[in-house]
Backbone as a printed PyTorch tensor [residue, N CA C, xyz], in Angstrom:
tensor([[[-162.5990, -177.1520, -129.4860],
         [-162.7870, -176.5270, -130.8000],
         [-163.8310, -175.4060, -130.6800]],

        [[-163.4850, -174.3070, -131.4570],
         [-164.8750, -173.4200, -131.2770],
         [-165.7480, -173.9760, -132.0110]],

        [[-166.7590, -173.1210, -131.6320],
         [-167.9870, -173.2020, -132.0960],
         [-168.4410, -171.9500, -132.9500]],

        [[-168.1050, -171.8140, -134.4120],
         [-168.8720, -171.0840, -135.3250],
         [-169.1190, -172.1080, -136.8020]],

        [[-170.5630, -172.3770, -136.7490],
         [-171.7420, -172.9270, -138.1270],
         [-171.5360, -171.8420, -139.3260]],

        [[-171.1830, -170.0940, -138.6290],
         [-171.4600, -169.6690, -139.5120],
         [-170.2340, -169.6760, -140.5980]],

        [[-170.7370, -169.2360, -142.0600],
         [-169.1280, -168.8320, -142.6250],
         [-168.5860, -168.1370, -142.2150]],

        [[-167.1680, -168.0110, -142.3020],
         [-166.7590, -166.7250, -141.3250],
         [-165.3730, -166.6960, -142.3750]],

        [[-164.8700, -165.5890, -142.7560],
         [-164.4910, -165.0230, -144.0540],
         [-163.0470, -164.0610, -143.7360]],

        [[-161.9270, -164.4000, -143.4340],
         [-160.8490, -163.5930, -143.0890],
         [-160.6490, -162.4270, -144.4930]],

        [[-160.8250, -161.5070, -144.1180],
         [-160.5270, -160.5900, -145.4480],
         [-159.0200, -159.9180, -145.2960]],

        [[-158.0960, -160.9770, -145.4470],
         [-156.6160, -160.4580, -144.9450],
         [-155.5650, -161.9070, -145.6080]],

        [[-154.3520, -161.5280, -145.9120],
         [-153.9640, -162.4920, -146.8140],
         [-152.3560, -162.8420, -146.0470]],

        [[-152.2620, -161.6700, -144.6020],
         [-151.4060, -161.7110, -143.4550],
         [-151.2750, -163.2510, -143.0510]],

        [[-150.4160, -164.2420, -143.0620],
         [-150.0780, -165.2880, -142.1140],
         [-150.0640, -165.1050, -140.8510]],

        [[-150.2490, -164.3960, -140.2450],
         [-149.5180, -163.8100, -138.6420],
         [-151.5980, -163.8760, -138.1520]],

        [[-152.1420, -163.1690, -138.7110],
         [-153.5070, -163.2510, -138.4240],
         [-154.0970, -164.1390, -138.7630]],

        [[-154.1430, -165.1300, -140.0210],
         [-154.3240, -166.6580, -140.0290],
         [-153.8970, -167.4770, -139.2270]],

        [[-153.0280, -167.4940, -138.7220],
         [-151.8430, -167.8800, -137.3480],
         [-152.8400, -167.3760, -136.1770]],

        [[-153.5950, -166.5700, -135.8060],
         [-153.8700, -166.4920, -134.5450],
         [-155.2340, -167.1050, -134.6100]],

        [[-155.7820, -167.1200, -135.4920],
         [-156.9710, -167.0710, -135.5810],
         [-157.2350, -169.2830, -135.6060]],

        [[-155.9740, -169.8020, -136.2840],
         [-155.9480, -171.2520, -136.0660],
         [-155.9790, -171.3520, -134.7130]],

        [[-154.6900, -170.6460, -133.8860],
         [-154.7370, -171.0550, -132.6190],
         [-156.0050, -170.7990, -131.8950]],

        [[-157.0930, -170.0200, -132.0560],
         [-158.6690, -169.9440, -131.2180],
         [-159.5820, -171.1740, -131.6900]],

        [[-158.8900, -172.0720, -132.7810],
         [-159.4960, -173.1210, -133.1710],
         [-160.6460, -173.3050, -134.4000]],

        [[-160.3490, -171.6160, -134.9330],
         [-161.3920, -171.2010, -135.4720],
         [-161.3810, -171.8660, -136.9570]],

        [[-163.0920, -172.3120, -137.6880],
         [-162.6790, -172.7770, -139.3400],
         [-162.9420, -171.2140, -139.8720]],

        [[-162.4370, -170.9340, -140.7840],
         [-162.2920, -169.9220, -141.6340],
         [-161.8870, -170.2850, -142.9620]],

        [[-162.1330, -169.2460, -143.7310],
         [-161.6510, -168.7730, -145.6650],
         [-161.1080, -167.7880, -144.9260]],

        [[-159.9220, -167.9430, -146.6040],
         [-159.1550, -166.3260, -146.4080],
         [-159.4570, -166.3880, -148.0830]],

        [[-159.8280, -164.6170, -147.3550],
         [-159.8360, -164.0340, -149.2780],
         [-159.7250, -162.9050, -149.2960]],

        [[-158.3690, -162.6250, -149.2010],
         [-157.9370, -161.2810, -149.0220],
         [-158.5990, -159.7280, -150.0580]],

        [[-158.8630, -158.9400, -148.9990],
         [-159.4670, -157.7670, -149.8350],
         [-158.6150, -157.0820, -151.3880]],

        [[-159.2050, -157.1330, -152.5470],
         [-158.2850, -157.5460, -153.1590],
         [-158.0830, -155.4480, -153.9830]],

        [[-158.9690, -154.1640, -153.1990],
         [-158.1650, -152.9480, -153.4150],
         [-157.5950, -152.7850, -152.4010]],

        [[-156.5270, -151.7390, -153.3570],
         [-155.5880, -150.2290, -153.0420],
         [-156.5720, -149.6240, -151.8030]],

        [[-155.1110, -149.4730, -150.2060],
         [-156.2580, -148.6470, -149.4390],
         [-156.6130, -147.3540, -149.3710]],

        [[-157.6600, -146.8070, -149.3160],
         [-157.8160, -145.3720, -150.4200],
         [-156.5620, -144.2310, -148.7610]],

        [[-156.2590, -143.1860, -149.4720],
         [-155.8880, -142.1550, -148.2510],
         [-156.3430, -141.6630, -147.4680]],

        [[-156.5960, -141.4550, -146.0850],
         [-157.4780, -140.8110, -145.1300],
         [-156.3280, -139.6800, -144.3820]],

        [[-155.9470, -138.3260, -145.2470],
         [-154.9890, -137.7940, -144.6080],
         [-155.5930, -137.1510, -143.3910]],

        [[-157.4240, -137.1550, -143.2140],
         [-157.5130, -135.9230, -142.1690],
         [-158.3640, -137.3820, -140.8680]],

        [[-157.8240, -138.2120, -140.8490],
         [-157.7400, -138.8980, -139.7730],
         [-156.8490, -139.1760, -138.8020]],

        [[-157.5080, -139.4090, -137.4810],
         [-156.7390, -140.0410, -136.7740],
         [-156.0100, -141.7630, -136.6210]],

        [[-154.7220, -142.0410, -136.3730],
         [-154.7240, -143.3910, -136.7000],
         [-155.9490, -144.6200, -136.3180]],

        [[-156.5370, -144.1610, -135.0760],
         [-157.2210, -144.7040, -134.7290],
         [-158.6120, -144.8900, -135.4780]],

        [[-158.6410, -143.8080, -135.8440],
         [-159.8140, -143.6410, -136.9540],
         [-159.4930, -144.1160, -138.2990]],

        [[-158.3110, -144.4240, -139.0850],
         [-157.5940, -144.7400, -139.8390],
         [-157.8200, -146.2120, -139.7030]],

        [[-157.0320, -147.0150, -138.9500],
         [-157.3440, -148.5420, -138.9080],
         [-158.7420, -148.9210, -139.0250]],

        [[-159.5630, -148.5100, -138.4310],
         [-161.6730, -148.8010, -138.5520],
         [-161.5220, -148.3500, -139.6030]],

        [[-161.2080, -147.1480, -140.4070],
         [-161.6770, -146.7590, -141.8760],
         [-161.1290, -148.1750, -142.6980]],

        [[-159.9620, -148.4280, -142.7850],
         [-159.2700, -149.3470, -143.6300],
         [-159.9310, -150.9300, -143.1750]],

        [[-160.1890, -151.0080, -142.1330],
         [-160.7440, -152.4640, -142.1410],
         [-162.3510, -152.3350, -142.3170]],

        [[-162.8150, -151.7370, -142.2000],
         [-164.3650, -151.4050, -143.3080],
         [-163.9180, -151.4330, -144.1840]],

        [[-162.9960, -150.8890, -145.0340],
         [-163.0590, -150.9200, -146.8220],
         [-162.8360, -151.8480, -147.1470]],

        [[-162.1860, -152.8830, -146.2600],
         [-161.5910, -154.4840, -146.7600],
         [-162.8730, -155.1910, -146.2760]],

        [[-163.5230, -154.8340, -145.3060],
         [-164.5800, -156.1150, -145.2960],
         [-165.7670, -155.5920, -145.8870]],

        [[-166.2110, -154.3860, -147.0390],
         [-166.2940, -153.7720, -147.5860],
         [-166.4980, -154.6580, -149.1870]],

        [[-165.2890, -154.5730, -149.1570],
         [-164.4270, -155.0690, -150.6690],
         [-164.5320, -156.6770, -150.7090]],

        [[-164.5580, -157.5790, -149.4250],
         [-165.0290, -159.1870, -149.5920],
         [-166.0550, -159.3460, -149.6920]],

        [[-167.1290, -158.2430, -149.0600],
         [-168.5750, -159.0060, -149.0470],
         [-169.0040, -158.3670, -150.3330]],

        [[-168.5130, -157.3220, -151.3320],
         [-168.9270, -157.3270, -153.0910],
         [-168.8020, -158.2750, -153.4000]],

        [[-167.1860, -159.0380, -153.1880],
         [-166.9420, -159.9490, -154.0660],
         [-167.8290, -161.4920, -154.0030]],

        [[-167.7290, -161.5590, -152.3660],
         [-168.5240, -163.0870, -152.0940],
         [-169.9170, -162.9930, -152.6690]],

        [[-170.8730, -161.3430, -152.4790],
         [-171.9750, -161.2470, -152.6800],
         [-172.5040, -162.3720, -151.3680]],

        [[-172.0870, -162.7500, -150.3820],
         [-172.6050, -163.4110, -149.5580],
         [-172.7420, -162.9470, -148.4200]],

        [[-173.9670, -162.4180, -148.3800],
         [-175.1320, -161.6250, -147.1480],
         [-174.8390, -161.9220, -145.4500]],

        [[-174.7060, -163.5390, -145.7790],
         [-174.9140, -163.9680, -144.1680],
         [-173.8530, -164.5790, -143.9650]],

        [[-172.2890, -164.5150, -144.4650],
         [-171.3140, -164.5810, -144.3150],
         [-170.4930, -164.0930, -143.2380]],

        [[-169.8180, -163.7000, -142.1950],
         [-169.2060, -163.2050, -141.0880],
         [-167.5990, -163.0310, -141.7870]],

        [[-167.8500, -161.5370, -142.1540],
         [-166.7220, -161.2660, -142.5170],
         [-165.3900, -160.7710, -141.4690]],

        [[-164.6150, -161.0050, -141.2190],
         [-163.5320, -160.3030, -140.2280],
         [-162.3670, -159.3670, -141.3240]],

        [[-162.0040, -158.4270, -140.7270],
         [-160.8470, -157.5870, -142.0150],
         [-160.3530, -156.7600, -140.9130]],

        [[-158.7840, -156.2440, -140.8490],
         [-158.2360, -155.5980, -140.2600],
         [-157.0030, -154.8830, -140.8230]],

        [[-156.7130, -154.0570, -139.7250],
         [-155.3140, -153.0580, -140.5420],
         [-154.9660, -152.5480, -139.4870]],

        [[-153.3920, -152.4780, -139.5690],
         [-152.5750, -151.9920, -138.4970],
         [-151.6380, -151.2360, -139.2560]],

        [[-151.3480, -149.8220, -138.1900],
         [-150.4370, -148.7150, -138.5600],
         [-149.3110, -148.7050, -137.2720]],

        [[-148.5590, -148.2480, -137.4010],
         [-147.4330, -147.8560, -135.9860],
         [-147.7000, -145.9040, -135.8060]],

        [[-147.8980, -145.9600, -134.9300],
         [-147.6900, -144.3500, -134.8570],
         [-146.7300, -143.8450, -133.9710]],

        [[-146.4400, -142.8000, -134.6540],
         [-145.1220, -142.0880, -133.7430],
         [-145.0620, -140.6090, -133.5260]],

        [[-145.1920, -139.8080, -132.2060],
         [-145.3470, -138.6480, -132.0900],
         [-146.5900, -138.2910, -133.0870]],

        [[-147.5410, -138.9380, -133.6650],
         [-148.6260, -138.6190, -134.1290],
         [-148.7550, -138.9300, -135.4550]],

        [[-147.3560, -139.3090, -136.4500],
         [-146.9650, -139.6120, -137.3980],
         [-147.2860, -141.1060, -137.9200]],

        [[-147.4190, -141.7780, -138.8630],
         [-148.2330, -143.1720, -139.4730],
         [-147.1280, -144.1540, -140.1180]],

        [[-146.8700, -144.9380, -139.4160],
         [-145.7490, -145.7640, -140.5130],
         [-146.4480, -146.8520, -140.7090]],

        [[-146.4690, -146.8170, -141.9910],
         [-147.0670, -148.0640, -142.4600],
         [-146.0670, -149.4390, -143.4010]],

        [[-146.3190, -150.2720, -144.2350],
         [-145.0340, -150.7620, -144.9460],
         [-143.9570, -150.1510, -145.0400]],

        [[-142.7810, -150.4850, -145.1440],
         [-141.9090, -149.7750, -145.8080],
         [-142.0880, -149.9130, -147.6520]],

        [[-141.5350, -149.1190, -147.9920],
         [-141.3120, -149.3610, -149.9070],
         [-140.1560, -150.4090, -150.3940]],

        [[-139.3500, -149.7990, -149.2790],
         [-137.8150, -150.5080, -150.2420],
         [-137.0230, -150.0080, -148.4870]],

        [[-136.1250, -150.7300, -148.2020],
         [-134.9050, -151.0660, -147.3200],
         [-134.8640, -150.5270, -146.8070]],

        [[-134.4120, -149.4470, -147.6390],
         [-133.5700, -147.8090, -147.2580],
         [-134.8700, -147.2740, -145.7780]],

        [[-136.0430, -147.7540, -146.2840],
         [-137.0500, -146.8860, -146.1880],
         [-137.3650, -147.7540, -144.2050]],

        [[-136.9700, -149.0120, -144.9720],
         [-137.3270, -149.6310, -143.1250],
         [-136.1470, -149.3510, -142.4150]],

        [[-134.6770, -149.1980, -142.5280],
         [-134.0270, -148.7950, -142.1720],
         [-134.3350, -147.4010, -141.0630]],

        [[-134.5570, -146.1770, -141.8940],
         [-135.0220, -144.9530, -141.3670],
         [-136.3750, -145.3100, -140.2760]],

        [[-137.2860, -145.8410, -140.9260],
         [-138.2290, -146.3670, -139.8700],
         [-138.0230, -146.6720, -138.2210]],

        [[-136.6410, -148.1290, -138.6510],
         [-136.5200, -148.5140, -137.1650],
         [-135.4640, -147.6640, -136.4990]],

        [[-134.6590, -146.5810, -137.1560],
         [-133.7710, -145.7760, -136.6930],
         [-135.3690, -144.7950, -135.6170]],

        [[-136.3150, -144.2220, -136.2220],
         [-136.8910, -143.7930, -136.0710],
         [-137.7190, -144.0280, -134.4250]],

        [[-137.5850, -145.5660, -134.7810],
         [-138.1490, -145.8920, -133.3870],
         [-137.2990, -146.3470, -132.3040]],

        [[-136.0270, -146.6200, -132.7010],
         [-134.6820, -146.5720, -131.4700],
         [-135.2100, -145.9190, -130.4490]],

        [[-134.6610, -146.6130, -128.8430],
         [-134.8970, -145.7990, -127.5560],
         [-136.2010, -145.0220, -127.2620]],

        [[-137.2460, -145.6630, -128.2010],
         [-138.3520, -144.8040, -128.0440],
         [-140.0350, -145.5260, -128.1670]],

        [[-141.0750, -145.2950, -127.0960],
         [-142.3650, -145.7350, -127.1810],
         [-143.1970, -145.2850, -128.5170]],

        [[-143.4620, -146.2240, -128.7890],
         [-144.3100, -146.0690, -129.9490],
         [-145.7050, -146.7900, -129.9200]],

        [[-147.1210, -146.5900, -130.5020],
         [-147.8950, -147.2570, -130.3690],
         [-148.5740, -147.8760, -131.7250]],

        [[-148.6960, -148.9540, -131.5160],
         [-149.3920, -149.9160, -132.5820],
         [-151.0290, -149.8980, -132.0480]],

        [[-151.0650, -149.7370, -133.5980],
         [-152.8510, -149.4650, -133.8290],
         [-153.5630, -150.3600, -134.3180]],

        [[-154.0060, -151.0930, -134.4700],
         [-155.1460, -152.2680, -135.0210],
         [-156.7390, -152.0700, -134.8140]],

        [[-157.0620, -151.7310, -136.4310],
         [-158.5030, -151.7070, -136.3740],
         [-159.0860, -152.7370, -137.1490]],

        [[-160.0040, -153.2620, -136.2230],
         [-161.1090, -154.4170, -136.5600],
         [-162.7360, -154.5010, -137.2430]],

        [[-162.7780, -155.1600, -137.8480],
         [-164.4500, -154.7850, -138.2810],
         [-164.6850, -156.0870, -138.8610]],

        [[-166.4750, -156.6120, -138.2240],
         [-166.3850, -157.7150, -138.3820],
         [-168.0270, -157.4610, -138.6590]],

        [[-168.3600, -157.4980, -139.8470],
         [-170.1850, -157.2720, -140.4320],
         [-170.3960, -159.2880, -141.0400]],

        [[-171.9240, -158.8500, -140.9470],
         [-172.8080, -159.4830, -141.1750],
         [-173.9550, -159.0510, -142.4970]],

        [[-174.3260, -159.2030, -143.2800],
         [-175.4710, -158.3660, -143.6540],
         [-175.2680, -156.9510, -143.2980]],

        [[-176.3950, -156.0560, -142.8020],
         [-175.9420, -154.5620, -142.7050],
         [-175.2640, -154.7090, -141.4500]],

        [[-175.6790, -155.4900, -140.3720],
         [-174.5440, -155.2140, -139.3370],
         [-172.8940, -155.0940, -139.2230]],

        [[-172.3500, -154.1680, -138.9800],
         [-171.1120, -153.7220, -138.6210],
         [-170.4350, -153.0330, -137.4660]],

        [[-169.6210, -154.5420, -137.2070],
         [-169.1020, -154.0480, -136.2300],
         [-167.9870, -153.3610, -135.8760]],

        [[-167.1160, -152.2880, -135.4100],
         [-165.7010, -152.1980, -135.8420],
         [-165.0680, -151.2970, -134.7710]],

        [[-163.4430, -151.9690, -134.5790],
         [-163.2290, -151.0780, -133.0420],
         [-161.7930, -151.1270, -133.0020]],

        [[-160.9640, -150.1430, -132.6410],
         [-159.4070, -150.3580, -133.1850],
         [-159.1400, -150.1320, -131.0990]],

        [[-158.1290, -150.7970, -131.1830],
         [-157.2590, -150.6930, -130.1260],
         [-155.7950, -150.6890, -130.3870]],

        [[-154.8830, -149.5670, -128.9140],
         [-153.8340, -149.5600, -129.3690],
         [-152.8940, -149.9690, -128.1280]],

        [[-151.5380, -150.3330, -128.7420],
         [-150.8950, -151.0890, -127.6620],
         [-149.6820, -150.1740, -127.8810]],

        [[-148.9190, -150.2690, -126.8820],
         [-147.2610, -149.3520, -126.8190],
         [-146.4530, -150.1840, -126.6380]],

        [[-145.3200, -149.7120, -127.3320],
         [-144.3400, -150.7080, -127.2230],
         [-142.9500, -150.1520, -127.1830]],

        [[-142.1880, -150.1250, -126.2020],
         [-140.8140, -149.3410, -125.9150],
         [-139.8020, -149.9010, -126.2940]],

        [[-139.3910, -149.6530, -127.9130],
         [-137.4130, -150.3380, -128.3060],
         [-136.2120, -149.6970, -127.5780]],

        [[-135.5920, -150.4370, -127.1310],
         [-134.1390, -150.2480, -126.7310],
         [-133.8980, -149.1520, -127.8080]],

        [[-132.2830, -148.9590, -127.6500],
         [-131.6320, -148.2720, -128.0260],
         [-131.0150, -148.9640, -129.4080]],

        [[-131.2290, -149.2430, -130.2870],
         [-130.5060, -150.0090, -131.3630],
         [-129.3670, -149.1080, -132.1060]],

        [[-128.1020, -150.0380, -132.4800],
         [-127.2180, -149.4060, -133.4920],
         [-127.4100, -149.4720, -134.6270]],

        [[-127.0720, -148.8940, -135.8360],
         [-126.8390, -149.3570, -137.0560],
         [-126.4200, -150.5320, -138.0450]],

        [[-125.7530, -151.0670, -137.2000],
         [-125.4200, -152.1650, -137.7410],
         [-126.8780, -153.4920, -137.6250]],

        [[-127.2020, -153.0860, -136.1970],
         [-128.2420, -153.8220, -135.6900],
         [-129.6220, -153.5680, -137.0150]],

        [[-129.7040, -152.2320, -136.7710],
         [-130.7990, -152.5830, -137.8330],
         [-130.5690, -153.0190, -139.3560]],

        [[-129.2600, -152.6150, -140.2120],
         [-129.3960, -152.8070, -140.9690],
         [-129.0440, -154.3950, -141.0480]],

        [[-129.0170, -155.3810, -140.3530],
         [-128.9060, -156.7900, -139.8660],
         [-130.0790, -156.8080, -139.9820]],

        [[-130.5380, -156.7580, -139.3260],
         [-132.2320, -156.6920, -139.0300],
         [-133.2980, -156.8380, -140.6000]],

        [[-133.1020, -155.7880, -140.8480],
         [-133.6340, -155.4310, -141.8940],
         [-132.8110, -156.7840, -143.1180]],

        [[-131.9610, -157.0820, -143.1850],
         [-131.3480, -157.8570, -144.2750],
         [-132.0790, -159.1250, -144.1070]],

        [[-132.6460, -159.5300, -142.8890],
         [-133.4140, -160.4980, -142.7910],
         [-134.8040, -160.5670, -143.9200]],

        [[-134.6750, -159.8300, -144.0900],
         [-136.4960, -159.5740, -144.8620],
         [-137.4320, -159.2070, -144.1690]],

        [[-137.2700, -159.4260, -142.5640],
         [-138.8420, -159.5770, -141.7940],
         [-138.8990, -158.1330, -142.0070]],

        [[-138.7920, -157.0680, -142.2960],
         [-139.8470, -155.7020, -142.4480],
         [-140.5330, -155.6020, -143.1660]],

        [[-140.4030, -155.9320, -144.5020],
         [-140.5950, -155.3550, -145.7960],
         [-142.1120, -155.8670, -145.8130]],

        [[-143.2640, -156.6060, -144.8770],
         [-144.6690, -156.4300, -144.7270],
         [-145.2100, -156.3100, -144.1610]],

        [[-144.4710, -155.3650, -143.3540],
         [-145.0020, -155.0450, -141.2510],
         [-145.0400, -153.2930, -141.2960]],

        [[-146.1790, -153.4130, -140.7940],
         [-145.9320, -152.0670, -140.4630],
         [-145.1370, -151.5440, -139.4290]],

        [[-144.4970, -150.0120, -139.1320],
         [-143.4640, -150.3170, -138.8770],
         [-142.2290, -150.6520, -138.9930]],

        [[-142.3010, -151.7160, -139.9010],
         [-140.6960, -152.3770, -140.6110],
         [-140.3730, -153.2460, -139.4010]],

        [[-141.3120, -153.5590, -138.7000],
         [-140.4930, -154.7550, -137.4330],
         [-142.1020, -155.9440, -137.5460]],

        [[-141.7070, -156.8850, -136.9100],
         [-142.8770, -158.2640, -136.6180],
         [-142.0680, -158.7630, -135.3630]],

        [[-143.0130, -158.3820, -134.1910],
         [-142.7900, -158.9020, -133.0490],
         [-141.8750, -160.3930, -132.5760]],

        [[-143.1690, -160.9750, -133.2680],
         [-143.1940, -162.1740, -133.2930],
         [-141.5400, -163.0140, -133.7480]],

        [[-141.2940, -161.8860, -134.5040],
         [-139.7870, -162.8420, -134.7630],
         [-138.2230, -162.3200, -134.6640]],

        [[-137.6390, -161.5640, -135.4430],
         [-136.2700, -161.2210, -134.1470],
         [-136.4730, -159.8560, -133.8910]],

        [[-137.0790, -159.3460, -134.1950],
         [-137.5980, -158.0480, -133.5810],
         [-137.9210, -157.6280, -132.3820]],

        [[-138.3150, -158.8450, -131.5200],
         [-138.3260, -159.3220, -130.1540],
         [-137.2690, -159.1850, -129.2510]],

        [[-135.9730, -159.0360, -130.0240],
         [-134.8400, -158.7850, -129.5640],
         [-134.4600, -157.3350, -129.3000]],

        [[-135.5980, -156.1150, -129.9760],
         [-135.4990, -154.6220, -129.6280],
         [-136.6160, -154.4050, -128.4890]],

        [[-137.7660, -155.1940, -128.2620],
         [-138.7900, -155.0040, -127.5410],
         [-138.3210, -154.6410, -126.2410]],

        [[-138.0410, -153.6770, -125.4690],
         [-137.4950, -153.4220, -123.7600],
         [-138.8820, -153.6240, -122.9030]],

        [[-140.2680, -153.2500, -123.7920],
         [-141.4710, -153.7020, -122.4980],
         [-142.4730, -153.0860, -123.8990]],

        [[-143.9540, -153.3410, -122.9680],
         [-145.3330, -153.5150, -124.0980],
         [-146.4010, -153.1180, -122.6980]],

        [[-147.0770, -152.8360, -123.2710],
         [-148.6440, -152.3360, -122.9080],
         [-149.2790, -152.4930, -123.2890]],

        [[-150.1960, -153.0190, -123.2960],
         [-151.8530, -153.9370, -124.0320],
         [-151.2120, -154.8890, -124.3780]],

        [[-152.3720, -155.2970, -125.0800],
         [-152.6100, -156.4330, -125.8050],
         [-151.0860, -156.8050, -127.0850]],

        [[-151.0010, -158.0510, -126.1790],
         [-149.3780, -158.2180, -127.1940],
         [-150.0220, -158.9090, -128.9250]],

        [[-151.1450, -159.3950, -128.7210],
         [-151.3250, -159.7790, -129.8880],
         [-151.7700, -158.6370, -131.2580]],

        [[-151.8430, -157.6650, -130.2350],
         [-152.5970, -156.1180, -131.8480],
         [-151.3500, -155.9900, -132.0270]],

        [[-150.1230, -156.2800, -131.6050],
         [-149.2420, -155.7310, -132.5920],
         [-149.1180, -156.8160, -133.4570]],

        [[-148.9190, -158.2790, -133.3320],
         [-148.8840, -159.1240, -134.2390],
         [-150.4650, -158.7620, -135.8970]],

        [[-151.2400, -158.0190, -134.8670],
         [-152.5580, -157.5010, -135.9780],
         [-153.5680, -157.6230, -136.0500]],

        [[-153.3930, -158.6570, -134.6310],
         [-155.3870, -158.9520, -134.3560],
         [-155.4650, -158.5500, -132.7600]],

        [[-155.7200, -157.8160, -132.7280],
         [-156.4130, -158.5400, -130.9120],
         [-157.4630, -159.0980, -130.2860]],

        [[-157.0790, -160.1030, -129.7250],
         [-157.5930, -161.4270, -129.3790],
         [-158.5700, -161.1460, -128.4290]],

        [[-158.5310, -160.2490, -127.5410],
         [-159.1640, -160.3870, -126.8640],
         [-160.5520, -159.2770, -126.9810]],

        [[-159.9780, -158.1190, -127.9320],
         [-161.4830, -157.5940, -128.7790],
         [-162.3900, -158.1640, -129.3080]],

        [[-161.5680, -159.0970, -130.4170],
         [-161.9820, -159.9330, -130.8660],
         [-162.8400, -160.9050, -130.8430]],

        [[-162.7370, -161.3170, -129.8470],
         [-163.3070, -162.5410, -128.6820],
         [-164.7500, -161.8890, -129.2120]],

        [[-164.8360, -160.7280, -128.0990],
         [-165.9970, -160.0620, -127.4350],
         [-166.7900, -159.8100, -128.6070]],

        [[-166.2090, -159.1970, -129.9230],
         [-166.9800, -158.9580, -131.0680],
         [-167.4700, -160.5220, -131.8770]],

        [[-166.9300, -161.1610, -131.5750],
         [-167.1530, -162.4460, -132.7980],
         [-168.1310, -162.7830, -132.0320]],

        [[-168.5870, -162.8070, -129.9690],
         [-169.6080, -163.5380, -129.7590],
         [-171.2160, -162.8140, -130.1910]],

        [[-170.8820, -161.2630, -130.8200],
         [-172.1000, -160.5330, -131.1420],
         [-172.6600, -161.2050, -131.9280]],

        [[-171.8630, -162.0400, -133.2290],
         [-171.9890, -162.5240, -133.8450],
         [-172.4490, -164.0870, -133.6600]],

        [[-172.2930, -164.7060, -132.8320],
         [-173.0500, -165.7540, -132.5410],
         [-171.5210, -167.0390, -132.6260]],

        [[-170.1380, -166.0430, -132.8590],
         [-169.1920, -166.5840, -133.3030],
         [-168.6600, -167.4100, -131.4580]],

        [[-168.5680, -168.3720, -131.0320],
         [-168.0940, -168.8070, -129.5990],
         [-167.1950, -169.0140, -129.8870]],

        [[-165.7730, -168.5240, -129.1320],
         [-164.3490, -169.0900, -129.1110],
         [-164.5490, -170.4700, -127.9010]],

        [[-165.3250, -170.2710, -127.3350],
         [-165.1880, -171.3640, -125.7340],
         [-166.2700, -172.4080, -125.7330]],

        [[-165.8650, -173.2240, -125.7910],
         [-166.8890, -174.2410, -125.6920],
         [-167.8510, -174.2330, -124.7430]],

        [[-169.3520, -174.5150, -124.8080],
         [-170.0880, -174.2130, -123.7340],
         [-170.8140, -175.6930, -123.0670]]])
C-alpha cells in the first residue's frame, strides 16, 4: 500500500485517472474542478495542458480552502501537425477527428500539477501514437460505441481504440491522462511515497 498521511485531492472527475491512481494503491478524494477551461489561443499544447491543470488545481484548493491538502489536477489535448483536438461536441465531430488521425502519428499531451499551500508543482509530457489506416465504416462503428464523446481526440486507448493503435512512444499511461511515471517523481516532492520503504 502506499504511503501518503497527507490529504491528497484528485481535481478530475475522469474514471480512467481514478483507475490509475487505485492501481498505485493510492487513498484519495475526487472533487472535480468544477469551471469552464478558460482559452489559451497563443499557447503551445504543451504549455496549454500546465495552464489547464493549474486552473483546476487552482479552482479545488478555493473550494476546499484547504492549505495543506495535496492537490493533483490534469488535462490532456491530442495534437496534430500543431493543431489541438480536444472533446468532440457531437459525433459528426469525432468522426472527422478520427478520420483526421487515420494512417497518421499524432501526439498526446498531458499536463500535471500537483500544489501544496504556495508550492506548485507542474509538468506536461507527451507521448506519440501511430493509427493504422482506418475505413469509414470502422470509425463510424467506433464512434457508435460512445467511447469518444469524453476523450480527447475522440479515441480512449484503453478500450477498442486499441484496435487502431499500430505502435506508441512514451509513456502509455499519458494517453490514458496521467503519467505514472512523472507522477511518481512529483508526488515524492510532496512527501507522497508510491513504494513502500
Amino acid at each position: 500500500m502506499a504511503h501518503n498521511d497527507e490529504r491528497l485531492i484528485l481535481a478530475s472527475g475522469s474514471p480512467r485517472r481514478q483507475a490509475l491512481l487505485q492501481g498505485l494503491g493510492l487513498k484519495f478524494e475526487v472533487i472535480p474542478a468544477p469551471g469552464r477551461e478558460e482559452p489559451h489561443p497563443d499557447l503551445t499544447p504543451e504549455e496549454l495542458v500546465q495552464a489547464l491543470a493549474r486552473e483546476k488545481a487552482a479552482q479545488v484548493r478555493a473550494l476546499t480552502g484547504d492549505e495543506e491538502a495535496v492537490i493533483l489536477a490534469a488535462d490532456t489535448v491530442v495534437e496534430l501537425d500543431g493543431a489541438i483536438l480536444g472533446k468532440p461536441a457531437d459525433a459528426a465531430r469525432a468522426e472527422a477527428m478520427l478520420a483526421s488521425l487515420s494512417g497518421r502519428t499524432h501526439r498526446v499531451w498531458t499536463g500535471v500539477c500537483v500544489s501544496r499551500g504556495g508550492e506548485i508543482l507542474t509538468r506536461a509530457e507527451g507521448t506519440e501514437v501511430t493509427f493504422r489506416s482506418l475505413t469509414p465504416e470502422e470509425i463510424r462503428a467506433y464512434v457508435a460505441t460512445g467511447e469518444s464523446m469524453d476523450k480527447a481526440g475522440a479515441y480512449g486507448i484503453q478500450g477498442r481504440a486499441a484496435l487502431f493503435v499500430e505502435g506508441i512512444r512514451g509513456d502509455y499511461f499519458n494517453v490514458m491522462g496521467l503519467p505514472l511515471c512523472t507522477l511518481g517523481l512529483m508526488l515524492r516532492r510532496f512527501g507522497v511515497e508510491l513504494l513502500p520503504r
